[in-house]
NUTOR-63225 format. One record per residue (C-alpha): residue number from 1; residue in one letter; x, y, z. Coordinates in steps of 0.25 Angstrom, whole numbers, plus 5000, padded with zeros to 4 digits. Layout:
- resi,resn,u,v,w
- NUM,a,X,Y,Z
...
END
This chain:
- resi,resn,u,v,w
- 1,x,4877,4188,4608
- 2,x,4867,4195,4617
- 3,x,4866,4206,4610
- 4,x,4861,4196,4597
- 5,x,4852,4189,4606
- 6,x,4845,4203,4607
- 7,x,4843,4206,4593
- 8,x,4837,4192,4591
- 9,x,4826,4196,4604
- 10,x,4823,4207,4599
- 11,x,4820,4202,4584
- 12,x,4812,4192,4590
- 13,x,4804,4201,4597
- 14,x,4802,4211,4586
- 15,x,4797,4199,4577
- 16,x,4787,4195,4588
- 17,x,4781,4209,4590
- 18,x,4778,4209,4576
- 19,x,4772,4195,4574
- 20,x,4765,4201,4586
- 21,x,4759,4211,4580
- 22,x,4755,4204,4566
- 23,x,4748,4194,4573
- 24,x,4740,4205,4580
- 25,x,4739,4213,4570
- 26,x,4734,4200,4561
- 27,x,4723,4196,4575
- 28,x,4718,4212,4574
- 29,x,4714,4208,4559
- 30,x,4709,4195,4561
- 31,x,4702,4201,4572
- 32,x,4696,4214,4565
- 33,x,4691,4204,4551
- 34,x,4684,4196,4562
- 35,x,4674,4204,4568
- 36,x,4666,4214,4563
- 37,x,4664,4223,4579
- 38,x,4654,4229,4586
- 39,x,4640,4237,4581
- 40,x,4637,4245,4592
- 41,x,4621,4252,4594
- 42,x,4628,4263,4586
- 43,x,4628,4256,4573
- 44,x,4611,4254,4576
- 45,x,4598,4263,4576
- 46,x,4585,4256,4578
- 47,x,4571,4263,4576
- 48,x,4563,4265,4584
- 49,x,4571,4265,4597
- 50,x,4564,4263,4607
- 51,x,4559,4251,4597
- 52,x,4542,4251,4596
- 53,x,4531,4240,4597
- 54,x,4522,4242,4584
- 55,x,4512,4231,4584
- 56,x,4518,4218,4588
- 57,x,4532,4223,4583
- 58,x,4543,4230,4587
- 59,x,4550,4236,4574
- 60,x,4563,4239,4574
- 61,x,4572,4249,4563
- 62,x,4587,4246,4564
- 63,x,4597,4254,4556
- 64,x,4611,4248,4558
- 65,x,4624,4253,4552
- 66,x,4637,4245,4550
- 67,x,4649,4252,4553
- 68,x,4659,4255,4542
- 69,x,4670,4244,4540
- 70,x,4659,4236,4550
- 71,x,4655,4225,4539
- 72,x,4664,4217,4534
- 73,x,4666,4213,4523
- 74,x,4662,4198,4525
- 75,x,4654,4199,4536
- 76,x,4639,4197,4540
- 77,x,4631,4202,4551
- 78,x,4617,4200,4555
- 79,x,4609,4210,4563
- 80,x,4598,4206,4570
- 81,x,4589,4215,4580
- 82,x,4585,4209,4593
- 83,x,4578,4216,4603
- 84,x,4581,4210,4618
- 85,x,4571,4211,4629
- 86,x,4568,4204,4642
- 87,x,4566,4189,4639
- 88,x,4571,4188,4627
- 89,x,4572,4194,4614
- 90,x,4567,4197,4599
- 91,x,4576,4195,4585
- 92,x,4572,4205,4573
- 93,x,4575,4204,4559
- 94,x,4590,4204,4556
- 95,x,4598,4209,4544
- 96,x,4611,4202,4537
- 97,x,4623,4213,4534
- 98,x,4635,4208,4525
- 99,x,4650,4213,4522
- 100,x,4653,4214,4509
- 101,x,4658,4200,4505
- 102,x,4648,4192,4510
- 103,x,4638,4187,4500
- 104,x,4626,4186,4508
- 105,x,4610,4193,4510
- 106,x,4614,4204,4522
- 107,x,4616,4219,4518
- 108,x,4630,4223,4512
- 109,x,4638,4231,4523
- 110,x,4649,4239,4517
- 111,x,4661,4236,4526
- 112,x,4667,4248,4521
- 113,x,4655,4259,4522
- 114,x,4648,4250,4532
- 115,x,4632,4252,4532
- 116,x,4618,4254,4538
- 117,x,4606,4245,4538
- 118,x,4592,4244,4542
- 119,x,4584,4232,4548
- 120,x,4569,4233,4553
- 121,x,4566,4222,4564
- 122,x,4554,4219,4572
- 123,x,4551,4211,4584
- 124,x,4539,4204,4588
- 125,x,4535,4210,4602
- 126,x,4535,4205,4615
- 127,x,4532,4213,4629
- 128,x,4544,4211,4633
- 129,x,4551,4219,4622
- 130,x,4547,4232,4628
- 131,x,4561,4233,4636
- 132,x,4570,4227,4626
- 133,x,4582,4231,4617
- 134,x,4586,4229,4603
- 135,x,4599,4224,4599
- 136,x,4607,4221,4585
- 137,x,4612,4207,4585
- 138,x,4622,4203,4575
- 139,x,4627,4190,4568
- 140,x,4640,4193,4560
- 141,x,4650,4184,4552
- 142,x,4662,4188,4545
- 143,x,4665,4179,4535
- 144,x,4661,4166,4541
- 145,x,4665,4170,4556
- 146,x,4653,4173,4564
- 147,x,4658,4186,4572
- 148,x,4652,4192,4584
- 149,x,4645,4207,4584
- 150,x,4638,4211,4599
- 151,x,4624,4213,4598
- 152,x,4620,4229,4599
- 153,x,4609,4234,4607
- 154,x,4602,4245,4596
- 155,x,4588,4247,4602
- 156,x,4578,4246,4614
- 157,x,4566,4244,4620
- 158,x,4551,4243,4614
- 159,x,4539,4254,4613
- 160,x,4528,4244,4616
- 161,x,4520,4257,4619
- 162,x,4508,4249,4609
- 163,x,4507,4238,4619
- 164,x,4499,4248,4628
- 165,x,4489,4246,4620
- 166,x,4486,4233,4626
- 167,x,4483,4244,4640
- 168,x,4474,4251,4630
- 169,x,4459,4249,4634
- 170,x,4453,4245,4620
- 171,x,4439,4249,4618
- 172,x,4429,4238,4614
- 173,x,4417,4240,4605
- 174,x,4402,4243,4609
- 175,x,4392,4235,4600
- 176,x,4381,4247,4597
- 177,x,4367,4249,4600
- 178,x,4359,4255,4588
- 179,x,4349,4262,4600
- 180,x,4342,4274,4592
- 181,x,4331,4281,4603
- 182,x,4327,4289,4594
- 183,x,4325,4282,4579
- 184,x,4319,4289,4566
- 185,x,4308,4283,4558
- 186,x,4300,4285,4545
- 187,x,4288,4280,4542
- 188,x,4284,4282,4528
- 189,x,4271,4280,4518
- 190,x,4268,4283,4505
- 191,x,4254,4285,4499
- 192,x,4253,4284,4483
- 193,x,4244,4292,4476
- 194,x,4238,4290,4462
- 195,x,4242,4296,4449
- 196,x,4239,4311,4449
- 197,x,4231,4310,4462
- 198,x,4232,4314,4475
- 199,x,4222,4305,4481
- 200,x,4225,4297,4493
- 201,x,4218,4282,4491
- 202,x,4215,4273,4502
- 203,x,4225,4260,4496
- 204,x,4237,4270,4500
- 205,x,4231,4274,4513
- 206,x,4230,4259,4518
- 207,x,4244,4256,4515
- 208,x,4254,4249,4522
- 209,x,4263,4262,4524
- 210,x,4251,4271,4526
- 211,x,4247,4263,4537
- 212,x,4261,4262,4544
- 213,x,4263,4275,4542
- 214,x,4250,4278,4551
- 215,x,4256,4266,4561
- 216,x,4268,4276,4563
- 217,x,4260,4288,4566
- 218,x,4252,4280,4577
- 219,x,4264,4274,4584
- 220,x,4271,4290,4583
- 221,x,4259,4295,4590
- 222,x,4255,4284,4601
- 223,x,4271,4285,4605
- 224,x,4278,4298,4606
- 225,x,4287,4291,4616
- 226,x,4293,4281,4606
- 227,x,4289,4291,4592
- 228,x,4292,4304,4589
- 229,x,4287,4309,4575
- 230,x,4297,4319,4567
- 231,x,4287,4320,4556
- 232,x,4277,4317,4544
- 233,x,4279,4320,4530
- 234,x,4271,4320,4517
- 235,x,4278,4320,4503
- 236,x,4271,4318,4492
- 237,x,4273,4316,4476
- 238,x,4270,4317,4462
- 239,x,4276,4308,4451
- 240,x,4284,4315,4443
- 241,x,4275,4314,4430
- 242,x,4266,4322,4424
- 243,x,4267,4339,4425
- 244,x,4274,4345,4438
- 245,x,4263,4355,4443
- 246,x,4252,4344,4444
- 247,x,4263,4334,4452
- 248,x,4265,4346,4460
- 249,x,4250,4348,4464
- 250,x,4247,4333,4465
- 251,x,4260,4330,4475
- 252,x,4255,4340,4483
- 253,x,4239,4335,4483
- 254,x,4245,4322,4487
- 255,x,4253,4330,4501
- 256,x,4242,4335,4504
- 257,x,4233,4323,4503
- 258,x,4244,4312,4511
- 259,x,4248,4323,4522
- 260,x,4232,4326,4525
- 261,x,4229,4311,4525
- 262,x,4243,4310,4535
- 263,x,4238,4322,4543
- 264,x,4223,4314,4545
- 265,x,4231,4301,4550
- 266,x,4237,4309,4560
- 267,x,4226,4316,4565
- 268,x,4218,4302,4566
- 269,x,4229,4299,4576
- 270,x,4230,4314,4584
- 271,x,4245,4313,4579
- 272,x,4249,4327,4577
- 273,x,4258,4328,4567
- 274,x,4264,4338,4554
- 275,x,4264,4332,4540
- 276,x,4278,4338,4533
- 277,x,4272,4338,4517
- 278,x,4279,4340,4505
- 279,x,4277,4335,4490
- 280,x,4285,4333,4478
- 281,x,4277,4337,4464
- 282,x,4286,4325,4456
- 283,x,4295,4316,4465
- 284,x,4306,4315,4454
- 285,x,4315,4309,4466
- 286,x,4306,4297,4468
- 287,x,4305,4295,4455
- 288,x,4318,4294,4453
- 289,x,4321,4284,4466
- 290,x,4311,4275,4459
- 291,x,4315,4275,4446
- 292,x,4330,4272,4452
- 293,x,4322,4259,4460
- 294,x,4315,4255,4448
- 295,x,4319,4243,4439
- 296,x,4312,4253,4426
- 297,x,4322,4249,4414
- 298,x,4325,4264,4409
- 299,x,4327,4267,4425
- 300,x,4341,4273,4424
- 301,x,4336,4280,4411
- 302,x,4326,4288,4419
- 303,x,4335,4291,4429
- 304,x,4343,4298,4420
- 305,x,4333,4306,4416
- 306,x,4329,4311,4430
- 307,x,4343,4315,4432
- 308,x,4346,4321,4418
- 309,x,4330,4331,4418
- 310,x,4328,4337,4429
- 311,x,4316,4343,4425
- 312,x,4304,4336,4429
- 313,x,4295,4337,4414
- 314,x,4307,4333,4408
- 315,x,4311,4321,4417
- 316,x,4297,4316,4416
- 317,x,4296,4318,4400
- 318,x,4309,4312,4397
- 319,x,4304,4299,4407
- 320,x,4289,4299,4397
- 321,x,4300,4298,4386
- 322,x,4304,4286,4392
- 323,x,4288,4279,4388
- 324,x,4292,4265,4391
- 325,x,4299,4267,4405
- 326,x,4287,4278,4408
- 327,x,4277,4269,4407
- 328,x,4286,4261,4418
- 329,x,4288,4275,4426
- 330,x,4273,4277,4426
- 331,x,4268,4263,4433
- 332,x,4280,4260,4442
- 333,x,4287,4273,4447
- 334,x,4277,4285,4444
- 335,x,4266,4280,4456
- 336,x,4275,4278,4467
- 337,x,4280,4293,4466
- 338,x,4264,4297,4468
- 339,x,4264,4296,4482
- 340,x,4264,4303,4496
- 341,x,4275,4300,4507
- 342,x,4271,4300,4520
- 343,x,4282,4298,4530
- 344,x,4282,4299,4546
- 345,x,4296,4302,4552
- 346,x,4296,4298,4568
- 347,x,4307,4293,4579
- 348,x,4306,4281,4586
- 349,x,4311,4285,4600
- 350,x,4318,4274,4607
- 351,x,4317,4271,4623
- 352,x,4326,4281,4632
- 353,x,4340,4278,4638
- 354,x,4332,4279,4651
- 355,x,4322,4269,4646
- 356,x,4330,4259,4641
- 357,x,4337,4258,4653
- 358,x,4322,4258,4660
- 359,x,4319,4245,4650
- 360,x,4328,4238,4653
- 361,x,4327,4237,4667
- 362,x,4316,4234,4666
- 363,x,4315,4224,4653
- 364,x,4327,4223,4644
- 365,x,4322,4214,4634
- 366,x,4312,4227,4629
- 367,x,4323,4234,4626
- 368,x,4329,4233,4610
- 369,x,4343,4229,4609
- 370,x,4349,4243,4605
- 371,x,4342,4248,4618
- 372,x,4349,4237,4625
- 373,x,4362,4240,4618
- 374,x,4362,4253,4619
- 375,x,4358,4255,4633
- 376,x,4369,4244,4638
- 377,x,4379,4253,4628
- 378,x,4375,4266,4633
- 379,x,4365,4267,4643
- 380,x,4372,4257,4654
- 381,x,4383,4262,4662
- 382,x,4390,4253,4669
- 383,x,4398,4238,4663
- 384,x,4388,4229,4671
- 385,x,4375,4234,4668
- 386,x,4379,4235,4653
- 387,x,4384,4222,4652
- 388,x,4370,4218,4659
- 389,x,4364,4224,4649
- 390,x,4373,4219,4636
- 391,x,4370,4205,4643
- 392,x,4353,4208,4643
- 393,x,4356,4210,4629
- 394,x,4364,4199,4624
- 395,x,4353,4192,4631
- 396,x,4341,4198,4626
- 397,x,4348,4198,4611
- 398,x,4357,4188,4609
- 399,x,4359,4190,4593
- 400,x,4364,4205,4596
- 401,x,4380,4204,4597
- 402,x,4382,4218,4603
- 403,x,4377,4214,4618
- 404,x,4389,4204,4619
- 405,x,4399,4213,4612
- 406,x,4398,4225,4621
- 407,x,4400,4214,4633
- 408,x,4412,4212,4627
- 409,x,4416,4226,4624
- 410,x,4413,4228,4640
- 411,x,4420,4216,4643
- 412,x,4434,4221,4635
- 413,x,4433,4234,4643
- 414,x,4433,4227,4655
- 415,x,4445,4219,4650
- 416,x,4437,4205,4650
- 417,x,4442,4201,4637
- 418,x,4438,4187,4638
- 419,x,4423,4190,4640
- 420,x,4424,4199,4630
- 421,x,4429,4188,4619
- 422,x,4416,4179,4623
- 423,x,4406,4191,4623
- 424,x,4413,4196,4609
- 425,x,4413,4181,4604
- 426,x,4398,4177,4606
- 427,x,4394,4194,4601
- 428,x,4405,4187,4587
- 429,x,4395,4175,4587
- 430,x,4383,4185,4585
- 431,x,4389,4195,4577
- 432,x,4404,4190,4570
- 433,x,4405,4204,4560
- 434,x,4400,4215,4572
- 435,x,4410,4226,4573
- 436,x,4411,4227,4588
- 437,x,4414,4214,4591
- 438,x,4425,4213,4580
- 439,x,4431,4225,4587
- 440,x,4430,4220,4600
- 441,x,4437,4208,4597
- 442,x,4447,4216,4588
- 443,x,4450,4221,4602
- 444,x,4452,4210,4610
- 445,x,4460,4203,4601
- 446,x,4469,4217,4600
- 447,x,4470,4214,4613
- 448,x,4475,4200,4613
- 449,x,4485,4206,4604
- 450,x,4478,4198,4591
- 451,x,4480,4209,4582
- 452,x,4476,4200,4568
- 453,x,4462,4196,4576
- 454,x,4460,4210,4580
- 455,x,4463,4216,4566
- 456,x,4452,4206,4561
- 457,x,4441,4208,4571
- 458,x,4442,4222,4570
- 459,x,4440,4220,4554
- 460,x,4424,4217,4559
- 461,x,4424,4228,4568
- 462,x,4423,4242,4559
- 463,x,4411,4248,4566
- 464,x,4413,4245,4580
- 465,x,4415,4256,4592
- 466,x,4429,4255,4594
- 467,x,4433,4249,4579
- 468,x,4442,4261,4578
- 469,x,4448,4260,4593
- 470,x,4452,4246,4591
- 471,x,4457,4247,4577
- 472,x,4467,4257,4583
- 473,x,4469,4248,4594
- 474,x,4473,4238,4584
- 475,x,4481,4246,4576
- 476,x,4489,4250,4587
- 477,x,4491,4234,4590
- 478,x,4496,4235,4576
- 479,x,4506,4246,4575
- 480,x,4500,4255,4568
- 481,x,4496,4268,4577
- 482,x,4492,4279,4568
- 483,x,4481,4272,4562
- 484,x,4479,4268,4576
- 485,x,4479,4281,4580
- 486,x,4470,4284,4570
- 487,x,4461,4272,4574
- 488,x,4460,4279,4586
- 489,x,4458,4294,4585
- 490,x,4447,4300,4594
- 491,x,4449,4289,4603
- 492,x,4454,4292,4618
- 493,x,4461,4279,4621
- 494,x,4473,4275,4626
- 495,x,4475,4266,4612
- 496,x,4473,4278,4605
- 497,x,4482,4285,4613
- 498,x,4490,4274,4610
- 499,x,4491,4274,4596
- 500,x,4494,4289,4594
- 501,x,4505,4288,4603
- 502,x,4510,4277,4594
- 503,x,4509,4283,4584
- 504,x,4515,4296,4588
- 505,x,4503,4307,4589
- 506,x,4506,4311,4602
- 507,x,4497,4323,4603
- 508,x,4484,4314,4598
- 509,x,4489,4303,4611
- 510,x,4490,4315,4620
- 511,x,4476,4319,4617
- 512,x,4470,4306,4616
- 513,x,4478,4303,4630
- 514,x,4471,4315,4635
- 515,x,4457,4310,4631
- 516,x,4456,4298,4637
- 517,x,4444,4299,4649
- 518,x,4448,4285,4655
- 519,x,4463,4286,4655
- 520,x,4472,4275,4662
- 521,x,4486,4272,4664
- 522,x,4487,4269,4648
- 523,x,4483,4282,4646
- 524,x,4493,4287,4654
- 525,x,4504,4278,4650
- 526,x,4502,4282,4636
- 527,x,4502,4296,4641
- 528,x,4515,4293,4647
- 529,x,4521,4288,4633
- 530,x,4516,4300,4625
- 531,x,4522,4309,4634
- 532,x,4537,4301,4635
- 533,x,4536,4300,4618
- 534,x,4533,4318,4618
- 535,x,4542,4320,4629
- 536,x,4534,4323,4640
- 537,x,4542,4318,4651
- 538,x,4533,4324,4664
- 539,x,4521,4316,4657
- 540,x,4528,4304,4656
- 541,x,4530,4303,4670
- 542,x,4515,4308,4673
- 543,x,4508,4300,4663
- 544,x,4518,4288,4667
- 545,x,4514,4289,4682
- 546,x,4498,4289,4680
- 547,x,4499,4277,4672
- 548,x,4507,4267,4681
- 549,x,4497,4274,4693
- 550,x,4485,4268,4684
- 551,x,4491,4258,4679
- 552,x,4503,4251,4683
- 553,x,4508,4241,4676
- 554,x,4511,4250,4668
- 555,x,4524,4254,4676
- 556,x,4529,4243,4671
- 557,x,4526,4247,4656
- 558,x,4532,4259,4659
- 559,x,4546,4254,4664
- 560,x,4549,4248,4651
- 561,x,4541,4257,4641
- 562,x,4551,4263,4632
- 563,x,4540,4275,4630
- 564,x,4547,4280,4643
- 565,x,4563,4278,4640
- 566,x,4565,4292,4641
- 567,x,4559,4294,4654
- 568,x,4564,4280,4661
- 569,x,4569,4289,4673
- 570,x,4554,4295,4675
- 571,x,4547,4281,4671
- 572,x,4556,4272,4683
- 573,x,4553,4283,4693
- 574,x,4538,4280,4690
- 575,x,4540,4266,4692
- 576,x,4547,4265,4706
END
């Protein structure tokens, strides 16, 4: 009896142990069809890493893969980037991935051969961002269970190395005087002379130009101070008809005759003066200019005879030919080519730096408006007394736009924005379309951040001073640096710097870096992040140092500038 009651224990336990372990076995397949397991950081790349502010945007490149026998065959996963910062945080643009068997819009996955994919995200930035990381976020179902995938951190942090550009001082435009001291002037008179003659008759010499021309002459002798004479010439002419030896002789009788009446003007006046002479036997050339003014009906008939004979009998015979036009020729052309020009070629010297400065002391109001422009642009030294003067100015010329826009332009360098908005506003109210005002408001709404306004004030502003500085300004704003860069070539700023930098040319932002005469903690700063991205450890230190000593807050920048995650020891040291 005993001994049976043995055999029945251990049959019933033998049938226990394996009901046992089919209902584990069974779980462990329940279980393993359930859940589709983790992705780890593994699975991920992201470029860049560090990610990169470019304009208003951090882009982001992820390449993901899904494991061999990963994807099941009716599953469905969504990934969706978010990048996590202090506060809060930002969602990208996801992507839907499939098994198999689900008839759906994601990507296929094999579960078999498993697969890689590619999603491009980008996130709207915020300050905040700077110090941040990026994670894969997933939504998976398996069939019509919703099941669980953890989260994955993939990447981290933000280069916000364009936001320095808001510490960048940005150059306003200076509205231009058009000051010349030293002008050149013409004053020309022709006398005319009768056909085949050589005579000078009184009706010419009382003419309007004659006389001016004799005005001219007085004023250049009575003020050497304010005149200065280059000198006089004398050409004379022939008509181009008739034979060649007797224009020759002829052109020259009528030199002589208009250079001795010049020479007896001059000596009326004791001017002392030589007379440059030269004649032309046939003036072919002022014929021609004539003819190409004329309204003559065979006009562009002759000039193709000039241009086809060069001879001068034939070019005159083949225009004889041509009767009815040369009866034309004869009365309307032929007699302005029988003259004598008498031209005086002077300077009109303009008042000295020293006297402007004089005159206005003593009476501003005698002064012209270039010589008040120029001498508030370039002949003031310090802030206050050229804003003294630009205020004479808008005073004494109220139409004139440029007085108010360089207030402006003075007021943006000394960070007064506002009064720079009315000066440029009431300088817009007299001169909507000038370049420099266009520019100058270009720049203060670059640096409001208003990129649309600053693209279309700078659209009126080609022209101006610092057009070029500010466009690459903009363009930085905009994400795009190497035509910033190129915007800003020659220039020895700290945004040019910037945008080389940006846009990887190293050894140009190491010489522009090394060219600025007024450098400040930006400059160093910016220094600092060139040497971090070539590897120049000791200068990150140096350069990192000097710039929190001039300015510091930018310590705090530096503490979460990914520029510096590779020297995070030598940048904390710093900021004890």
């Amino acid at each position: 009896m005993p001994e049976k009651s043995e055999n029945n224990l251990y049959n019933t336990m033998k049938r226990t142990t394996k009901l046992f372990i089919m209902a584990a076995s069974a779980a462990f397949v329940l279980s393993s069809c359930s859940k589709l397991g983790k992705l780890t950081d593994e699975n991920f790349t992201v470029t860049p890493t560090p990610l990169e502010l470019i304009g208003n945007e951090v882009p982001a490149t992820i390449n993901g893969t899904f494991p061999v026998k990963y994807m099941k065959k009716k599953a469905e996963v969504t990934v969706t980037p978010v990048l996590k910062y202090e506060g809060g945080e930002a969602v990208g643009q996801s992507a839907t991935f499939q098994g198999e068997k689900v008839e759906g819009n994601g990507t296929t996955i094999s579960y078999k051969m498993g697969g890689v994919y590619t999603m491009k995200s980008s996130f709207a930035y915020q300050e905040p961002m700077q110090n941040s990381e990026l994670y894969a976020r997933f939504d998976a179902k398996l069939g019509k269970k919703t099941v669980s995938i953890p989260e994955v951190k993939i990447g981290y942090g933000v280069l916000a190395t364009s936001q320095l550009l808001s510490r960048c001082g940005m150059k306003a435009s200076t509205a231009p005087d058009a000051f010349q001291r030293i002008i050149e002037q013409k004053q020309e008179a022709n006398i005319k002379f009768l056909i085949n003659q050589a005579s000078l008759r009184a009706s010419e010499l009382n003419s309007v130009s004659i006389k001016d021309l004799g005005k001219i002459l007085r004023e250049i002798n009575n003020n050497e101070e304010t005149r200065a004479l280059q000198n006089i010439e004398v050409s004379a002419y022939a008509s181009p008809d008739g034979k060649y030896k007797f224009n020759e002789q002829l052109a020259e009788k009528r030199q002589n005759v208009s250079a001795n009446y010049l020479k007896g003007e001059l000596k009326k006046i004791d001017m002392k003066a030589d007379v440059d002479t030269k004649f032309t036997a046939e003036d072919w050339e002022g014929f021609q200019e004539l003819i190409s003014k004329s309204n003559l009906q065979d006009r562009d008939v002759i000039l193709r005879v000039l241009s086809m004979y060069k001879d001068p009998e034939e070019r005159e015979q083949q225009i004889r030919n041509m009767s009815e036009v040369f009866t034309d020729i004869k009365e309307s052309i032929l007699p302005e080519l029988r003259r004598a020009r008498l031209i005086v070629n002077y300077e009109v010297i303009g008042r000295s730096d020293d006297q402007i400065l004089a005159q206005y002391e003593e009476d501003p109001s005698k002064l012209t408006v270039e010589e008040l422009i120029y001498g508030a642009n370039k002949l003031v030294k310090d802030d206050e007394t050229r804003n003294q003067w630009d205020q004479t100015i808008a005073r004494l010329f109220p139409s004139d736009y440029r007085p108010l826009n360089n207030m402006a332009q003075q007021a943006i360098a000394n960070g007064q924005t506002s009064l720079a908005q009315t000066y440029l506003k009431q300088a817009a109210s007299i001169n909507k379309n000038a370049p420099e005002v266009n520019t100058n408001l270009a720049l203060l709404a670059l640096k409001d951040g208003d990129i649309a306004s600053a693209e279309s004030y700078l659209a009126k502003g080609s022209g101006s001073d610092t057009f070029k500085e500010v466009m690459g300004n903009l363009n930085i704003a905009k994400g795009n640096y190497t035509q910033a860069a190129s915007d800003l070539a020659g220039v020895a700023s700290n945004s040019a710097a910037l945008a080389q930098i940006l846009a990887k040319d190293y050894v140009a932002a190491k010489n522009t870096l090394a060219s600025i005469t007024k450098a400040d903690g930006v400059t160093s700063y910016l220094q600092a992040i060139l040497a971090a991205r070539t590897g120049d450890a000791a200068t990150v230190t140096s350069a990192l140092a000097n710039a929190i000593k001039l300015d510091p807050s930018l310590a705090e920048r530096a503490a979460n500038d990914y520029e510096f995650v590779k020297y995070a020891a030598a940048v904390k040291s710093l900021l004890k």
